[in-house]
DRENDREN-813086 format. One line per field, with one value per atom (N, C-alpha, C, O): residue number from 0; residue in three letters; atom name; x, z, y. Coordinates in nm, 2 decimals. Example, Ala and Ser with C-alpha at 12.3 -4.5 7.8 and 13.67 -1.06 7.14 Angstrom:
<rs>
gulo = 0, 0, 0, 0, 1, 1, 1, 1
zavex = Ala, Ala, Ala, Ala, Ser, Ser, Ser, Ser
vopa = N, CA, C, O, N, CA, C, O
px = 1.32, 1.23, 1.32, 1.42, 1.28, 1.37, 1.29, 1.34
pz = 0.78, 0.78, 0.78, 0.85, 0.71, 0.71, 0.79, 0.80
py = -0.57, -0.45, -0.33, -0.33, -0.22, -0.11, 0.00, 0.11
</rs>
This chain:
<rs>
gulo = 0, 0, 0, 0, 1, 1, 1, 1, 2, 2, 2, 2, 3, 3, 3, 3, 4, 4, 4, 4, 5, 5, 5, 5, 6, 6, 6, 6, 7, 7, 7, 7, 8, 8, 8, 8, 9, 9, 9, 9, 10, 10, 10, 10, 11, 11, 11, 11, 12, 12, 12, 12, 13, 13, 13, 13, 14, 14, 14, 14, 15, 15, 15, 15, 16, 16, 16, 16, 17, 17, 17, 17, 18, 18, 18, 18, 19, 19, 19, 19, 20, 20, 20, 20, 21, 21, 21, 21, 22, 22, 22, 22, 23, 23, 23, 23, 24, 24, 24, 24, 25, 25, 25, 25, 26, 26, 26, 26, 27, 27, 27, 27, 28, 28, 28, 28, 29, 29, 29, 29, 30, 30, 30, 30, 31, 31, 31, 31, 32, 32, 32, 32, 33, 33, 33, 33, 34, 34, 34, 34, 35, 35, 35, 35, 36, 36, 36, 36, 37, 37, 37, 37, 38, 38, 38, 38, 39, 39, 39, 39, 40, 40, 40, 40, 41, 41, 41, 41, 42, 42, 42, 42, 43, 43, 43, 43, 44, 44, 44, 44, 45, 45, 45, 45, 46, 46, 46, 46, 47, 47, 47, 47, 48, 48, 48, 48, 49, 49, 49, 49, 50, 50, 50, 50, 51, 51, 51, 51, 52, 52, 52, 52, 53, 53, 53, 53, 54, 54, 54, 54, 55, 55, 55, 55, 56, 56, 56, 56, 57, 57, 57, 57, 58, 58, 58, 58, 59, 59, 59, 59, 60, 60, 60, 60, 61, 61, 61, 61, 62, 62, 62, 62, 63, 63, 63, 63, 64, 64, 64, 64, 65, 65, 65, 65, 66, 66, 66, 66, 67, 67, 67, 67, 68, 68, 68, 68, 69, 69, 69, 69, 70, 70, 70, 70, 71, 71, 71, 71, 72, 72, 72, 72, 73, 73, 73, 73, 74, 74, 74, 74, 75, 75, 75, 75, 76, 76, 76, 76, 77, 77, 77, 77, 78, 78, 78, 78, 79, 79, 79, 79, 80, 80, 80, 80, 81, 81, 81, 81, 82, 82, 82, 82, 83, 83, 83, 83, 84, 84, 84, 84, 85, 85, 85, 85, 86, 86, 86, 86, 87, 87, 87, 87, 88, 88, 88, 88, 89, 89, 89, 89, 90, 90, 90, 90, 91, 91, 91, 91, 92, 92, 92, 92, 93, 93, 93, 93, 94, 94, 94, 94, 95, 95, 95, 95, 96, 96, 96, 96, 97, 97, 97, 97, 98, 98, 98, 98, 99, 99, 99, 99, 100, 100, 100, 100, 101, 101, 101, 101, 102, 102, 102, 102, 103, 103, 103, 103, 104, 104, 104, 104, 105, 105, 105, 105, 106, 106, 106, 106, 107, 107, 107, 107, 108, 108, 108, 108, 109, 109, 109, 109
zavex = Unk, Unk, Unk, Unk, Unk, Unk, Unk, Unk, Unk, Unk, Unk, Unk, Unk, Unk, Unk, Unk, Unk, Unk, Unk, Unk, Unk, Unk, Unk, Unk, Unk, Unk, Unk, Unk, Unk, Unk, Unk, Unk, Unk, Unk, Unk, Unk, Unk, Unk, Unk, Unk, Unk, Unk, Unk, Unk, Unk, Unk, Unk, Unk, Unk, Unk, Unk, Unk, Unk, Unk, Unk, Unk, Unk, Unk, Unk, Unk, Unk, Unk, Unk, Unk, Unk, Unk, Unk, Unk, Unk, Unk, Unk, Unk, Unk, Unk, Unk, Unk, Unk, Unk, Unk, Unk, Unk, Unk, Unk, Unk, Unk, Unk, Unk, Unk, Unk, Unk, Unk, Unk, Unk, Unk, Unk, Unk, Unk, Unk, Unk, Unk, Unk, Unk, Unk, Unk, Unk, Unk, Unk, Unk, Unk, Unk, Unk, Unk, Unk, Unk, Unk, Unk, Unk, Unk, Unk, Unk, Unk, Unk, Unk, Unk, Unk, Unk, Unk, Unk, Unk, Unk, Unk, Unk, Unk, Unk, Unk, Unk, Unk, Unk, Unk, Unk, Unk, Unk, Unk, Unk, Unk, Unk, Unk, Unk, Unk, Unk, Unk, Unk, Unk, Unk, Unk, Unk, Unk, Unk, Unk, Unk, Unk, Unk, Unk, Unk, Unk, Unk, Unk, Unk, Unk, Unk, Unk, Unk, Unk, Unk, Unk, Unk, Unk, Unk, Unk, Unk, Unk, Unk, Unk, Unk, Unk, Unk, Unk, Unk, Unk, Unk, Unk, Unk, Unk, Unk, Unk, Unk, Unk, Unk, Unk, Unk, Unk, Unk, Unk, Unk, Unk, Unk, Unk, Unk, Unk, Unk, Unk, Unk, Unk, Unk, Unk, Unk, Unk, Unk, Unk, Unk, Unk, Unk, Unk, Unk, Unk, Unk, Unk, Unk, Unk, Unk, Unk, Unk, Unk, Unk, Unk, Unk, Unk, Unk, Unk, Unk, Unk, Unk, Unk, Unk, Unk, Unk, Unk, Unk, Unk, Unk, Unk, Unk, Unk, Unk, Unk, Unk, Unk, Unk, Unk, Unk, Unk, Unk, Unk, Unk, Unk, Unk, Unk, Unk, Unk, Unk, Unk, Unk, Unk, Unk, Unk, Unk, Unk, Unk, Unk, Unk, Unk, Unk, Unk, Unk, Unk, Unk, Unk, Unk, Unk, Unk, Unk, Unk, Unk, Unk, Unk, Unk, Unk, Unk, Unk, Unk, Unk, Unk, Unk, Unk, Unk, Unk, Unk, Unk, Unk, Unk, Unk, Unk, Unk, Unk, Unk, Unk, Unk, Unk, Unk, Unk, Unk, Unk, Unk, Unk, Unk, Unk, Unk, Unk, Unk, Unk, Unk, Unk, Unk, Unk, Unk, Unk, Unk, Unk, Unk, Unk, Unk, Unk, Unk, Unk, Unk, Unk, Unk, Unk, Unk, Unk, Unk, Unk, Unk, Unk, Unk, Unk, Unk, Unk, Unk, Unk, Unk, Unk, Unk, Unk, Unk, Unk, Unk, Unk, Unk, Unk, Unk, Unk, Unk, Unk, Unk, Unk, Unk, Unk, Unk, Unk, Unk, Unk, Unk, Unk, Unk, Unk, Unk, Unk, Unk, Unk, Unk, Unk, Unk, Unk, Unk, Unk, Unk, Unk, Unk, Unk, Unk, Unk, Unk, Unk, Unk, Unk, Unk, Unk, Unk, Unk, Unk, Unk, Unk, Unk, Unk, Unk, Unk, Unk, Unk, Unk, Unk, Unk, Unk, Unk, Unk, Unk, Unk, Unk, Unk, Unk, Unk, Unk, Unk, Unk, Unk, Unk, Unk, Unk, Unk, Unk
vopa = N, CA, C, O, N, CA, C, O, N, CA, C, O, N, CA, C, O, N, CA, C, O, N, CA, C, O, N, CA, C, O, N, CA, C, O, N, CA, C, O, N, CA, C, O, N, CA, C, O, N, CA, C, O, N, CA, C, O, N, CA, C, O, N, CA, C, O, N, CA, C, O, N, CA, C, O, N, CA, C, O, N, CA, C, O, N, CA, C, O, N, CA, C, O, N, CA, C, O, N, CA, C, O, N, CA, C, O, N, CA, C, O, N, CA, C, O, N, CA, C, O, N, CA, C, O, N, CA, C, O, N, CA, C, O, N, CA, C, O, N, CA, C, O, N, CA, C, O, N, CA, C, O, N, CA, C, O, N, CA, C, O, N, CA, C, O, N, CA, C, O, N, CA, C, O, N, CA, C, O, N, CA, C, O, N, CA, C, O, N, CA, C, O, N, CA, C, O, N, CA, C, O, N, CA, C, O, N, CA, C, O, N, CA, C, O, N, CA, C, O, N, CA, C, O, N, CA, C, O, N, CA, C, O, N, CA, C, O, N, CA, C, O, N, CA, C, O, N, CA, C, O, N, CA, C, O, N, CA, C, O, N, CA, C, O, N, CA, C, O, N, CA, C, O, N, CA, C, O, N, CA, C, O, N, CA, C, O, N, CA, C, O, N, CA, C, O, N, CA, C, O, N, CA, C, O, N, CA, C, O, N, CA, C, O, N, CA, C, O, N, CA, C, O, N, CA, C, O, N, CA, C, O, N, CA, C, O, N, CA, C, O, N, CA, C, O, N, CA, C, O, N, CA, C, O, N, CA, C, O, N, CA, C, O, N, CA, C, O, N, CA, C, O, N, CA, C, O, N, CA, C, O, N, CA, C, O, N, CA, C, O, N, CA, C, O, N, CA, C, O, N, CA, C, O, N, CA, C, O, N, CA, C, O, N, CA, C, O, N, CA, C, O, N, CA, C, O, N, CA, C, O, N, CA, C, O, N, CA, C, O, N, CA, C, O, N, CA, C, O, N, CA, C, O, N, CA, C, O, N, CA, C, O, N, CA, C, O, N, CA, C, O, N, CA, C, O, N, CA, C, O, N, CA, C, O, N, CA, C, O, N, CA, C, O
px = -1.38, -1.49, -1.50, -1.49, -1.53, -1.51, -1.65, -1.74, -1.69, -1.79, -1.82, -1.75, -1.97, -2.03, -2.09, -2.09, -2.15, -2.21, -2.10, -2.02, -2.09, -2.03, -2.06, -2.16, -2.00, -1.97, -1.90, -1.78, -2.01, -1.97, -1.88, -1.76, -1.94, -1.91, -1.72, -1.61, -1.76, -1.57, -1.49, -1.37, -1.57, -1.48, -1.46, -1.38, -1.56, -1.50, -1.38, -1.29, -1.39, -1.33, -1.17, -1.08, -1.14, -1.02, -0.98, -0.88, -1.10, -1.05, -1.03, -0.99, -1.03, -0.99, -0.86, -0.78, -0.82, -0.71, -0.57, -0.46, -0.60, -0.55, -0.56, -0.48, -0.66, -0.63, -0.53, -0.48, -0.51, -0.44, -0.26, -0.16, -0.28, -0.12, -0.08, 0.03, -0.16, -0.09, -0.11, -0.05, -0.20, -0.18, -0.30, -0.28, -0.40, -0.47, -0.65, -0.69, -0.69, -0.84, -0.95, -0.93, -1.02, -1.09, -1.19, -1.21, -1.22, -1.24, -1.18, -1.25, -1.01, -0.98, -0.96, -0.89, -1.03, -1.02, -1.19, -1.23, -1.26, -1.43, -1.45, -1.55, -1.33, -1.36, -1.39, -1.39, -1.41, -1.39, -1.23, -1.18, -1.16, -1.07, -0.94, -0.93, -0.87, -0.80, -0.67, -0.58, -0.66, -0.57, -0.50, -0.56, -0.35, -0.30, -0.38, -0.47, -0.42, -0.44, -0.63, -0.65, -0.72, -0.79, -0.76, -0.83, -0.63, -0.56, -0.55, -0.57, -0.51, -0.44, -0.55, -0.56, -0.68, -0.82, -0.84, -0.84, -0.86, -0.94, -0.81, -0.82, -0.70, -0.59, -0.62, -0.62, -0.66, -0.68, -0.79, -0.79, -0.90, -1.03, -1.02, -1.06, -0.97, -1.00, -0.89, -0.90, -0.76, -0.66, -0.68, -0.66, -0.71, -0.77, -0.90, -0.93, -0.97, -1.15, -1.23, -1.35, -1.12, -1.18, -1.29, -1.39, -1.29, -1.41, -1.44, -1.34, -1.53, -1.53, -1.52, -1.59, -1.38, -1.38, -1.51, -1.49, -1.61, -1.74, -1.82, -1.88, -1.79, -1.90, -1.71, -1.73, -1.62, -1.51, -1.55, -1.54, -1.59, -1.59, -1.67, -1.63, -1.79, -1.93, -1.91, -1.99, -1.85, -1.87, -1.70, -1.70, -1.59, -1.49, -1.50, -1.42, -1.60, -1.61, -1.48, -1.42, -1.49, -1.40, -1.41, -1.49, -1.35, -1.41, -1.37, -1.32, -1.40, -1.40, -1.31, -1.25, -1.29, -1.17, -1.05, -0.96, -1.02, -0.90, -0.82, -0.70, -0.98, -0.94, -0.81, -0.73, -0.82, -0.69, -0.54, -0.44, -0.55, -0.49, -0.39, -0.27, -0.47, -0.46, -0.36, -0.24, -0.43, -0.35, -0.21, -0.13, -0.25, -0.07, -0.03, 0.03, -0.07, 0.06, 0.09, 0.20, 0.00, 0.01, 0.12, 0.23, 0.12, 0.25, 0.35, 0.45, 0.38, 0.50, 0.49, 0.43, 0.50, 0.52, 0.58, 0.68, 0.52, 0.55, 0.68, 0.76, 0.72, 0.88, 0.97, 1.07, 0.89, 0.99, 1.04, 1.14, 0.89, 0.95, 0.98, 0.94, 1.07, 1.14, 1.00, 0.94, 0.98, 0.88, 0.74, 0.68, 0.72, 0.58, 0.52, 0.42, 0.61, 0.51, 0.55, 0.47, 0.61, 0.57, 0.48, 0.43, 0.42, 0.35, 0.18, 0.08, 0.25, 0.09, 0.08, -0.01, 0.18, 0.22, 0.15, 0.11, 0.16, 0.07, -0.04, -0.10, -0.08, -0.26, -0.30, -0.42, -0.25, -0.29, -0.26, -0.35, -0.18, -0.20, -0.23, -0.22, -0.34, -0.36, -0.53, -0.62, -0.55, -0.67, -0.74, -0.85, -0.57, -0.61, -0.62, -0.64, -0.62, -0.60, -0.77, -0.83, -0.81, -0.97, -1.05, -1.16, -1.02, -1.10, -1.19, -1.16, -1.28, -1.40, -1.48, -1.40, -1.54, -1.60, -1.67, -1.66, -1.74, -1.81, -1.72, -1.77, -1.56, -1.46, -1.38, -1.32, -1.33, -1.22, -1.11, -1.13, -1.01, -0.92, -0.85, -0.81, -0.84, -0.75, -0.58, -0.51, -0.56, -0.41, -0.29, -0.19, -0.31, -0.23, -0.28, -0.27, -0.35, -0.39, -0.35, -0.42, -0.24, -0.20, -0.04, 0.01
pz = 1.23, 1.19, 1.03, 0.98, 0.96, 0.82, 0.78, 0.85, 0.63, 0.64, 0.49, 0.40, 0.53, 0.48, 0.30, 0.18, 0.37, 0.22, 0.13, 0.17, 0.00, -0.10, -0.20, -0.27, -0.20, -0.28, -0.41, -0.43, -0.51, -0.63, -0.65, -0.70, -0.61, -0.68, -0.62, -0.68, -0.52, -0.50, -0.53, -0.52, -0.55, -0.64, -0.79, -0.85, -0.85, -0.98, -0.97, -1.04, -0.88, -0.85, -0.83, -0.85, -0.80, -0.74, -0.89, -0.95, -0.93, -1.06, -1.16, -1.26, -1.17, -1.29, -1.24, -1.33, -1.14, -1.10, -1.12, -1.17, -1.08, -1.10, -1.24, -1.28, -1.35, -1.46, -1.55, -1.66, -1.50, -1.56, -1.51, -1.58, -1.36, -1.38, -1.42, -1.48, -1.40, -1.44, -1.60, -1.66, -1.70, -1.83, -1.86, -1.96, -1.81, -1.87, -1.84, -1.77, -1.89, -1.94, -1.79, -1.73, -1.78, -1.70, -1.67, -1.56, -1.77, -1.79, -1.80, -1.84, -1.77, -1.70, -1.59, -1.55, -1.49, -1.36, -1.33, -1.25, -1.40, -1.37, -1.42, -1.39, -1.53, -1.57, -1.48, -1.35, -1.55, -1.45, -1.42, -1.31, -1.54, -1.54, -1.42, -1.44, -1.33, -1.26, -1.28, -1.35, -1.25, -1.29, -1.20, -1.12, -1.24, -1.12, -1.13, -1.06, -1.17, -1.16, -1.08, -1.01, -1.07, -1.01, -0.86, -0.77, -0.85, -0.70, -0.63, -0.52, -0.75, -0.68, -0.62, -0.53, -0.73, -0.68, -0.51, -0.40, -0.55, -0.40, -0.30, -0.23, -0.27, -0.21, -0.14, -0.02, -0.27, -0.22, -0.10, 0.02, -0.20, -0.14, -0.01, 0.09, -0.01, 0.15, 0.29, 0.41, 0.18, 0.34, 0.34, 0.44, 0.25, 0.27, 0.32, 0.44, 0.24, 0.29, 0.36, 0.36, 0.41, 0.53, 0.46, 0.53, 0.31, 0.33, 0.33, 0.31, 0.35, 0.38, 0.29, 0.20, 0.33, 0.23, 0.12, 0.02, 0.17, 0.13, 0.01, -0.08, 0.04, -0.04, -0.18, -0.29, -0.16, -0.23, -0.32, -0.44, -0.28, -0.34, -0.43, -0.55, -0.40, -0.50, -0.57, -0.67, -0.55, -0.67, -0.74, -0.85, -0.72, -0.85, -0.89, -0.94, -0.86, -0.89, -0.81, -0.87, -0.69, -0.67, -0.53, -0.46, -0.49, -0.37, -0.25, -0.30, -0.11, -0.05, 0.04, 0.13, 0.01, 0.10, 0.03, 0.11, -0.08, -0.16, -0.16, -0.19, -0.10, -0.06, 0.05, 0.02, 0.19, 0.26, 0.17, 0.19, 0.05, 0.01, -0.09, -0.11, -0.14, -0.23, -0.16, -0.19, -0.03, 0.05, 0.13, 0.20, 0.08, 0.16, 0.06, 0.05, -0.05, -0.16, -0.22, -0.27, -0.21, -0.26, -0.15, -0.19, -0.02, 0.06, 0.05, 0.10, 0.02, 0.02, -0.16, -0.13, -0.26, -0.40, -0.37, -0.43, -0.27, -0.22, -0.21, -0.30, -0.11, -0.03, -0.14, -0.15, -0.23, -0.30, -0.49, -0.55, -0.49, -0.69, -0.63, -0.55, -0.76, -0.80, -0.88, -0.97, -0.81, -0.88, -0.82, -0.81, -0.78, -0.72, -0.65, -0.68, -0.53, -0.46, -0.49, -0.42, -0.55, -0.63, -0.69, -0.69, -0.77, -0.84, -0.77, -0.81, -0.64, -0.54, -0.46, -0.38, -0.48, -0.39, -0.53, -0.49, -0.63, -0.78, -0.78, -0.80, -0.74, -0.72, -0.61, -0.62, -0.50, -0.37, -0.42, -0.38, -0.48, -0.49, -0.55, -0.57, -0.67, -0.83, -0.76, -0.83, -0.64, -0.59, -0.46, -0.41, -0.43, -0.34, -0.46, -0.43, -0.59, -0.68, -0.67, -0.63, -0.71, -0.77, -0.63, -0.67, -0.53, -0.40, -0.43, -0.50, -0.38, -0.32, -0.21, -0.13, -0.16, -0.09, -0.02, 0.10, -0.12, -0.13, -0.10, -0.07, -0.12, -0.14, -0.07, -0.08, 0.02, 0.10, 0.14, 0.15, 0.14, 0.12, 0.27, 0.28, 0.37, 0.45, 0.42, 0.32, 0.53, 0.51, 0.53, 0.46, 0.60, 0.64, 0.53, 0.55, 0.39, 0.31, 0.33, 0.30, 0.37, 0.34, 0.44, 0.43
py = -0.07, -0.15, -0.15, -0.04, -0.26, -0.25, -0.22, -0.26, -0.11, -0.06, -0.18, -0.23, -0.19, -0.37, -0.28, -0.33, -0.12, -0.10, -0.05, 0.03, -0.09, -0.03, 0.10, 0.11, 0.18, 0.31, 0.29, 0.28, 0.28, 0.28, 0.41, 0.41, 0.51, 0.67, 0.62, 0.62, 0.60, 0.59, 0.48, 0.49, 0.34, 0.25, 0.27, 0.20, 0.37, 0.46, 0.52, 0.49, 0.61, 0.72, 0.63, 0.71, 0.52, 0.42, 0.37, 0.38, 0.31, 0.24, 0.36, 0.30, 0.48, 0.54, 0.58, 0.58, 0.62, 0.65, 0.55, 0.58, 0.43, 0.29, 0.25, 0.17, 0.30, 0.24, 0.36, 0.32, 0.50, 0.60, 0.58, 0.57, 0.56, 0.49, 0.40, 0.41, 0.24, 0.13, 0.12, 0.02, 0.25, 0.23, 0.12, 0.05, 0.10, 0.00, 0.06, 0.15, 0.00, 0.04, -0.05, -0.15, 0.03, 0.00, -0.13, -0.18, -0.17, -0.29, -0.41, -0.51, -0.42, -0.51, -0.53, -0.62, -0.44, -0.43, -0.48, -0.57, -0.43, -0.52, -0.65, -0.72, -0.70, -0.82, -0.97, -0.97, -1.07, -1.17, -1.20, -1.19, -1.23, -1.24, -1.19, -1.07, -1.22, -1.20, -1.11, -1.16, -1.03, -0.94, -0.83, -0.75, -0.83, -0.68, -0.60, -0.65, -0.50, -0.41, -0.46, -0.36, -0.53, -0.54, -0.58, -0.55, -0.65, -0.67, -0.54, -0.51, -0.46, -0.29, -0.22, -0.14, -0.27, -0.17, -0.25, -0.19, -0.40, -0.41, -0.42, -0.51, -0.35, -0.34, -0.23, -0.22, -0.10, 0.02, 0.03, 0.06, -0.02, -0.02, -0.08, -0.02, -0.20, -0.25, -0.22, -0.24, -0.14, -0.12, 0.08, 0.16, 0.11, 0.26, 0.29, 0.30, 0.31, 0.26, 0.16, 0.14, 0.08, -0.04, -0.09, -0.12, -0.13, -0.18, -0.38, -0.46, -0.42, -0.56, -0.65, -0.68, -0.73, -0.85, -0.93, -1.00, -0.91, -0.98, -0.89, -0.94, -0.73, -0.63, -0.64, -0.69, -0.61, -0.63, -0.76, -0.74, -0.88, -1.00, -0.95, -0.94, -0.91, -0.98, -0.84, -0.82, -0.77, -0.64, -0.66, -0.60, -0.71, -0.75, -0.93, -1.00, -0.94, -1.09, -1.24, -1.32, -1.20, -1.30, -1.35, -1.29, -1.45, -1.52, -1.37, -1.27, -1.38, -1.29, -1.40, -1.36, -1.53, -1.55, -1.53, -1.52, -1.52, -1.46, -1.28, -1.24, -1.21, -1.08, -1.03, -0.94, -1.12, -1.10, -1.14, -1.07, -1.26, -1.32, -1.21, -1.21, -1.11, -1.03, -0.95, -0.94, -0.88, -0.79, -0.81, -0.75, -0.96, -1.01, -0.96, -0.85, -1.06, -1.09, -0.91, -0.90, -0.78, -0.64, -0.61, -0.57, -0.63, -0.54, -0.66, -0.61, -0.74, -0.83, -0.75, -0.64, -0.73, -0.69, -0.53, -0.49, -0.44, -0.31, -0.35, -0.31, -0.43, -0.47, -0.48, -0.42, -0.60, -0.67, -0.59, -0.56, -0.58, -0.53, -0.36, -0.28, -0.38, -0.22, -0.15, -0.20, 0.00, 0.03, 0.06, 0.16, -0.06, -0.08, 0.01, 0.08, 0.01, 0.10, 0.24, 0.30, 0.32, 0.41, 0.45, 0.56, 0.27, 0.33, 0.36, 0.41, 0.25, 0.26, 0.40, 0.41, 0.49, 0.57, 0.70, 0.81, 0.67, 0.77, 0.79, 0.89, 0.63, 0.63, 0.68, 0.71, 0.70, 0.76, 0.94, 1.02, 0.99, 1.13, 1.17, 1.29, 1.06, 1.09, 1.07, 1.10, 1.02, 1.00, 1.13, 1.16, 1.19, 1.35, 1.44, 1.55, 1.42, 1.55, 1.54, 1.63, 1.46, 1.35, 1.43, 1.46, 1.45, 1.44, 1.58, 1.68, 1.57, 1.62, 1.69, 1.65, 1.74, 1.69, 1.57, 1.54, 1.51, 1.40, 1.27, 1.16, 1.29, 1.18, 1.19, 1.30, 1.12, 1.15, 1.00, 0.88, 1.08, 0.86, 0.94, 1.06, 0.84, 0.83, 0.88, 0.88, 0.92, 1.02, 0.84, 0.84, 0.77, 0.64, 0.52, 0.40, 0.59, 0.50, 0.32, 0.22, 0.31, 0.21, 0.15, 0.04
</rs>
């Protein structure tokens, strides 16, 4: 069941992790502007954390019908570029180092 409320504390917790491997500042991931590394956040967030295409839309700014859209085109990029999922494979252990109590990411993240 996809969970509808949103967790800032842990879409922090996603975007600093995501903005230390892909090298880029955090604020291109909250911008409006459309961008990898904002794909990579709501990728994590919605195929790790189940959370709902709709609470993902209105908090990175973007339609919530484009969200499945995202998660295609993120596991076909896994398949395809050299690299990639590596580097989606950084943010997932760069996100168990980060963990908590309070925080916990599924073990089948993705």
């Amino acid at each position: 069941m996809k969970t509808i409320a949103f967790d800032n504390e842990k879409a922090k917790v996603v975007e600093d992790a995501v903005s230390k491997i892909f090298d880029c500042r955090v604020s291109e991931i909250v911008s409006l502007k459309d961008t990898l590394v904002k794909k990579v956040v709501v990728f994590i967030l919605f195929t790790s954390e189940n959370y709902c295409a709709r609470a993902l839309a209105v908090n990175y700014q973007i339609s919530y019908l484009y969200v499945p859209t995202v998660v295609a085109e993120l596991e076909y990029m896994k398949k395809v570029v050299p690299g990639f999922e590596l580097k989606i494979e950084s943010v997932y252990k760069e996100l168990k180092l980060k963990c908590n109590d309070n925080y916990s990411i599924r073990e089948n993240g993705y």
